[in-house]
N, C-alpha and C positions, 0 to 999 in steps of 0.2 A: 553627398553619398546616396547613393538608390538601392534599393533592396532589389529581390525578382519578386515578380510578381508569383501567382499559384500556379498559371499554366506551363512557366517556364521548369518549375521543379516537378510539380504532378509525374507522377507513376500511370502511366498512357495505358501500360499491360492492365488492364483490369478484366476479372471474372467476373459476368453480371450471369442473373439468370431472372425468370419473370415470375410471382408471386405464387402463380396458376400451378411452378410446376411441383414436383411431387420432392419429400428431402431423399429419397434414391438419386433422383435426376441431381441432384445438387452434389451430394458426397461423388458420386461419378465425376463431377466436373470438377470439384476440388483435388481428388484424387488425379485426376486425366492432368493438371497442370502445375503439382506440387504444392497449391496454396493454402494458408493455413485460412483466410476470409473470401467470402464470395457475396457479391454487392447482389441484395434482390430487389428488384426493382416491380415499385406498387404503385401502380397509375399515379406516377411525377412525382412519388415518394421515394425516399432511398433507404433500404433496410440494410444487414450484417447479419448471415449467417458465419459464427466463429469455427476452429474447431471446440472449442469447451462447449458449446450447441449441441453439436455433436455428440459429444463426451456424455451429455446429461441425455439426450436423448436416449443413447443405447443405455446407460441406466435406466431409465424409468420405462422402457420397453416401448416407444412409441413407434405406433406401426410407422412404417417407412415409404408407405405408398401417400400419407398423410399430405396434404397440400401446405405447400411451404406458408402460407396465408393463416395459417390454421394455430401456427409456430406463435402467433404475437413477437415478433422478434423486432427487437429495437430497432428506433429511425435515427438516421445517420444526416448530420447538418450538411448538406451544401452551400459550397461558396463558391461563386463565378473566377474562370481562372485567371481575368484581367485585374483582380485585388492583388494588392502588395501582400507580401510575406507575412506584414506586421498584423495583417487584419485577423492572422491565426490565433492571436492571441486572447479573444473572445471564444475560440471553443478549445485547443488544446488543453485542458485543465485536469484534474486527475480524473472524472467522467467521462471524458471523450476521447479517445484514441486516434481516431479517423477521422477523418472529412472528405465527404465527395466533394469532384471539381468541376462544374458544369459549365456547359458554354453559352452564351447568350440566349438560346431558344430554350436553357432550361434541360437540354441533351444531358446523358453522359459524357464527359469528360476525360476524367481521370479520378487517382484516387493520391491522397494526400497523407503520410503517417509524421511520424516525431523522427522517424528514418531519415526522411525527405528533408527536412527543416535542417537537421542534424547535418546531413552533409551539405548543405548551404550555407552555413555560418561558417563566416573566414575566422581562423582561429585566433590573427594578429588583433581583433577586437575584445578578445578575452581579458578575464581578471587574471595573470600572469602571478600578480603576488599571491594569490590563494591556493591553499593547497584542499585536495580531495578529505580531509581530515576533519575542514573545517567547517562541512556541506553534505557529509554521510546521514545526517540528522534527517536530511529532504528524500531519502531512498525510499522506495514500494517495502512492503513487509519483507522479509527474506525466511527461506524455508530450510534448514539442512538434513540433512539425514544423515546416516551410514549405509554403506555399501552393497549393507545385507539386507537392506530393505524389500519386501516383497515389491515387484514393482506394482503388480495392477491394486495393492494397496498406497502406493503413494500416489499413481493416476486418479485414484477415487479422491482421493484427499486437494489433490490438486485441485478439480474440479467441486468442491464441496467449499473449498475457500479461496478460489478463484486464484492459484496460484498459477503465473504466467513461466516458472522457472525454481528448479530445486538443486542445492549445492549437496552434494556428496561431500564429506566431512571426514576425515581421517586425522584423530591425532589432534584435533582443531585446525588442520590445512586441509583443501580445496583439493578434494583429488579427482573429481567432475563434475559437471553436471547436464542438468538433463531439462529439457524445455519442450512447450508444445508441439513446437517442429518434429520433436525426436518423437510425442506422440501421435501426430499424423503420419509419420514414418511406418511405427507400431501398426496403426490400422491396416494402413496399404498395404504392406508385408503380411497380415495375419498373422504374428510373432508371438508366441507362447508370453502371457504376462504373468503368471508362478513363478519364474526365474528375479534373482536378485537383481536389483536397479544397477548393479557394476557390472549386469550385461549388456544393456543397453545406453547407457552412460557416455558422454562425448569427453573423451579426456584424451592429453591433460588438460587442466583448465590455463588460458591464459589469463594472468592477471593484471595489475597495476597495483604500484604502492600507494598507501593512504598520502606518501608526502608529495604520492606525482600532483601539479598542476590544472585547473582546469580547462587550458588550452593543449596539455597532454594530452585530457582523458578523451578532448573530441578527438584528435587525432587519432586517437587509438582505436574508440570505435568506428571511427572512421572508415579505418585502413581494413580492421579487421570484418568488417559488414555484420556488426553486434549491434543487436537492442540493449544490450546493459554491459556494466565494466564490473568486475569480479573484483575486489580493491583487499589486499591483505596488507598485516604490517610489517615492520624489519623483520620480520621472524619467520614471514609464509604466513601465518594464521592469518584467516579470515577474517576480516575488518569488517565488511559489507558488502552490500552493491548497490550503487548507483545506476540508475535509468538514464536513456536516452532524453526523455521528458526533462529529468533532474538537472541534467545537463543543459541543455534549453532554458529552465530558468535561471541558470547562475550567470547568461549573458545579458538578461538584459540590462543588465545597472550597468554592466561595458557598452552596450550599445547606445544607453539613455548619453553616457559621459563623449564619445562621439558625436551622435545628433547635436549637442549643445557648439559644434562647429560649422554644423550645417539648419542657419537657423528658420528656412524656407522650411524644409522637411519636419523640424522641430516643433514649429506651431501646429501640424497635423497630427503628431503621434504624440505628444511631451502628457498628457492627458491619460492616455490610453497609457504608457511606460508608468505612469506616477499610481497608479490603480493597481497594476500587477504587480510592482514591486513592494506595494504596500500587502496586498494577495498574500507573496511568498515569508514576506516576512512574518506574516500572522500563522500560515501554515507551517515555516521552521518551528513555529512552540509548542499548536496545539494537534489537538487531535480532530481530521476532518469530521469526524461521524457526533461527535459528543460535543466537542469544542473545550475539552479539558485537555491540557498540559498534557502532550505529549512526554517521554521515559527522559525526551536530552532534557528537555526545556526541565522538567523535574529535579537531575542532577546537580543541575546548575544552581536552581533554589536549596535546596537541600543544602549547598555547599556553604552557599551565602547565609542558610538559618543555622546551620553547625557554628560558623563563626559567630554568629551572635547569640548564640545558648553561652559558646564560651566567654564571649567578653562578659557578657552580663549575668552571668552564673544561673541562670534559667533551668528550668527542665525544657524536656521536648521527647516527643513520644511517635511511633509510627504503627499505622494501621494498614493492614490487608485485607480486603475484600473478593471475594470471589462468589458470581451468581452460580446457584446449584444447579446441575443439569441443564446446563445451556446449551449443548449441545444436542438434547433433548427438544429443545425448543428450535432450534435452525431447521432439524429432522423434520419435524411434526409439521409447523408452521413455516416454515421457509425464512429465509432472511431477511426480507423486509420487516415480518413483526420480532425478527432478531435483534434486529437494527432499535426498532422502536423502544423493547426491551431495554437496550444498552442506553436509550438517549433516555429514558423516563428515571432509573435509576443515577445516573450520573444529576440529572435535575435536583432529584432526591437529594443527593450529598451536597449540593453545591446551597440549594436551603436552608438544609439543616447545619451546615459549617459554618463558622464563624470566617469575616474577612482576610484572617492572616493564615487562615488554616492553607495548605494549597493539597490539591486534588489531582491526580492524574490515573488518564487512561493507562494503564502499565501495557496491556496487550489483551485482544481477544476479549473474554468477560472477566478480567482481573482489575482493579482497580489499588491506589497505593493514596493512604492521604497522609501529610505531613502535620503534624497539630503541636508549632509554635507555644512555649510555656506550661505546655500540659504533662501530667506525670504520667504514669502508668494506670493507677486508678484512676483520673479522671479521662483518659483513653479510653478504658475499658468501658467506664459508663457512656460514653457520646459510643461507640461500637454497637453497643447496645440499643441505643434510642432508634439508630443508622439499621438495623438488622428488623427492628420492631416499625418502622417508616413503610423497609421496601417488604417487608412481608402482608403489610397492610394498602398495597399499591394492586388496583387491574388495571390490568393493561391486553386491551383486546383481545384475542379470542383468549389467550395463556389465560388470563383472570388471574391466578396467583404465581409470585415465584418468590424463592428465598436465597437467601446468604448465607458462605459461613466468612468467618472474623478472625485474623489473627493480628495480636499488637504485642509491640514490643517498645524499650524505652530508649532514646539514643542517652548515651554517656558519655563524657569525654574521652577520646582516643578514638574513640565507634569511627569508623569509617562505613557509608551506605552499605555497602556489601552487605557488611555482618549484621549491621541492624535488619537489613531486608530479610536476611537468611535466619534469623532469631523470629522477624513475624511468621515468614513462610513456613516453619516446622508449626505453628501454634498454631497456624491456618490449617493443616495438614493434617495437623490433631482434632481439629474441630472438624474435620471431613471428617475423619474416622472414627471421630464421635457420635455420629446421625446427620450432622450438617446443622444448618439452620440453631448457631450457635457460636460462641466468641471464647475465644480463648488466647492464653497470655502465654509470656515466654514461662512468669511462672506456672505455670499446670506443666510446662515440659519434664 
């Protein structure tokens, strides 16, 4: 079996422009050709201006005559377009989106997306028995709103947390949504952005059910020329979404399982397939930025430590954390010492926890720890030690930041929900208490 190589799928159309010239001259050229990226090219480097560039640009008011050189704008990997398909597999990863595709003197080329890859995977190689249900775990964050959203507040937002796509929500069904495209749309039009997001909104939304297939779901993006699959369940409600990329890793254990027939091509890639599948598997649990237990991977313990409080009549207790004014801190400092923030405090927990304890990223700067045998007093005291750690932690330029605490106790019948929803009021309480403090389901 033989793959194509990169030049045969490469995207030939490409918008380049050259370092020198001014981000006017660049938004002209993106706008003159509908593109949402334009390749700038830095003496035999390859740069990406995005629109979210863009977007942050006219925020922050940067003159526009400015030298696109001026921008630091990321460098984009090249790879020559005579490599096989498979070699993509060293940069498509959640970091890299693109790849330029050069030709032997090192030229432009073309240009490469998870698009491309996407519509090149024959679907008869796919995992056929899996359903989308059981793979929602590997999806990018998902964003929803309601209808009435102002829009040029959920553009700002978009671009503040780098959100590539936002689901309009009605009822808990999908009733549009709305993506970077539609806001490069916005600019070129110069469309009023005060008006709610369900005026500008691409509906209906089509979707797919959680029990479609993953040889469905490329067919579907496929056909439909989508970056991502909208996935609801028997009901219409909103399940998730699934990426194009997402999609892309659930083949390759289909395609490791074919290779092992063609065993010439097998000794070149078996190596390279046994790395990445080891990759995705580590990334269905955890969380990429922190490296804690991602909300499934969480569930799933959670379920297995319910069962064993009850066989063996144990206590077991649950903690909420959240850092105070974090978004204070993205503001101020940007996201990389955002970033740093969230990885020094998760250290923190993971220290001060004991090995059965388990820890997860819940979302954003919230944090949930599970604490195996422990009651609610002895909860609230390790919350406390936990809150006394990260208040005593600098962390670059910030120097200080604090928590607040809510815990609560699981009991038999508790199902996560309710235990979650018993910390999160006490967390809530402790906000509205000053912060930087722990409180229990009792104080509620």
């Amino acid at each position: 079996m033989k793959f194509p190589t990169i030049g045969e799928i490469a995207t030939t159309s490409v918008v380049s422009i050259d370092v020198k010239s001014s981000i006017t001259d660049a938004i002209d050229m993106m706008l003159e050709h509908n593109h949402r990226n334009i390749i700038v090219i830095d003496e035999g480097e390859f740069r990406i201006l995005t629109i979210v560039d863009v977007l942050n640009i006219q925020t922050k008011k940067i003159d526009l005559s400015t030298q696109l050189k001026d921008l630091k704008l990321p460098a984009v990997p090249a790879i020559y377009k005579h490599k096989n398909v498979l070699d993509t597999l060293e940069y498509l990863s959640d970091n890299v989106d693109y790849l330029c595709v050069i030709n032997d003197d090192d030229s432009l080329y073309g240009f490469i997306t998870h698009t491309d890859i996407t519509s090149n995977i024959d679907p008869d190689t796919l995992m056929n028995n899996f359903r989308l249900q059981d793979f929602l775990k590997l999806g990018k964050r998902m964003k929803w709103v309601s209808k009435d959203e102002k829009t040029s507040d959920l553009i700002n937002e978009m671009v503040h947390n780098s959100y590539d796509n936002v689901i309009i929500v009605e009822d808990s069904k999908p009733v549009g949504i709305f993506t970077t495209k539609d806001v490069m749309k916005l600019i070129k039009n110069n469309k009023e952005l005060d008006l709610p997001i369900s005026k500008y909104m691409s509906t209906p939304v089509d979707t797919i059910t959680r029990g479609a297939s993953v040889k469905e779901a490329l067919s579907f993006v496929n056909e439909k020329h989508y970056k991502r699959a909208v996935v609801v369940d028997e009901d219409g409600n909103l399940s998730g979404i699934i990426a194009q990329k997402e999609l892309i890793s659930l083949t390759y254990s289909g395609w490791a399982e074919i290779m092992k027939e063609y065993h010439e091509e097998l000794n070149e890639i078996n190596a390279k397939l046994e790395n990445k599948n080891k990759e995705y598997e580590t990334r269905a649990s955890t969380d990429a930025l922190t490296g804690l237990y991602n909300r499934f991977k969480f569930s799933e313990l959670y379920n297995s430590s319910y069962t064993s409080m009850v066989q063996r009549h144990n206590d077991m207790s649950l903690i909420i954390l959240d850092i105070d004014h974090f978004k204070n801190v993205n503001d101020t400092y940007g996201h990389n010492v955002g970033d740093n923030v969230l990885i020094q405090v998760s250290q923190t927990l993971l220290k001060t926890l004991r090995n059965i304890d388990i820890v997860c990223r819940w979302g954003g700067e919230e944090f949930i720890i599970l604490l195996p045998t422990a009651n609610l007093g002895q909860a609230t005291l390790l919350a406390e030690k936990l809150r006394t750690y990260i208040e005593k932690l600098e962390i670059d330029v910030v120097k200080k930041i604090t928590s607040s605490f809510g815990v609560s106790q699981v009991y038999e019948g508790d199902d996560m929900k309710t235990v979650i929803n018993r910390a999160d009021k006490a967390l809530y309480l402790a906000k509205n208490s000053g912060r930087n403090c722990v409180k229990t389901e009792k104080d509620l």
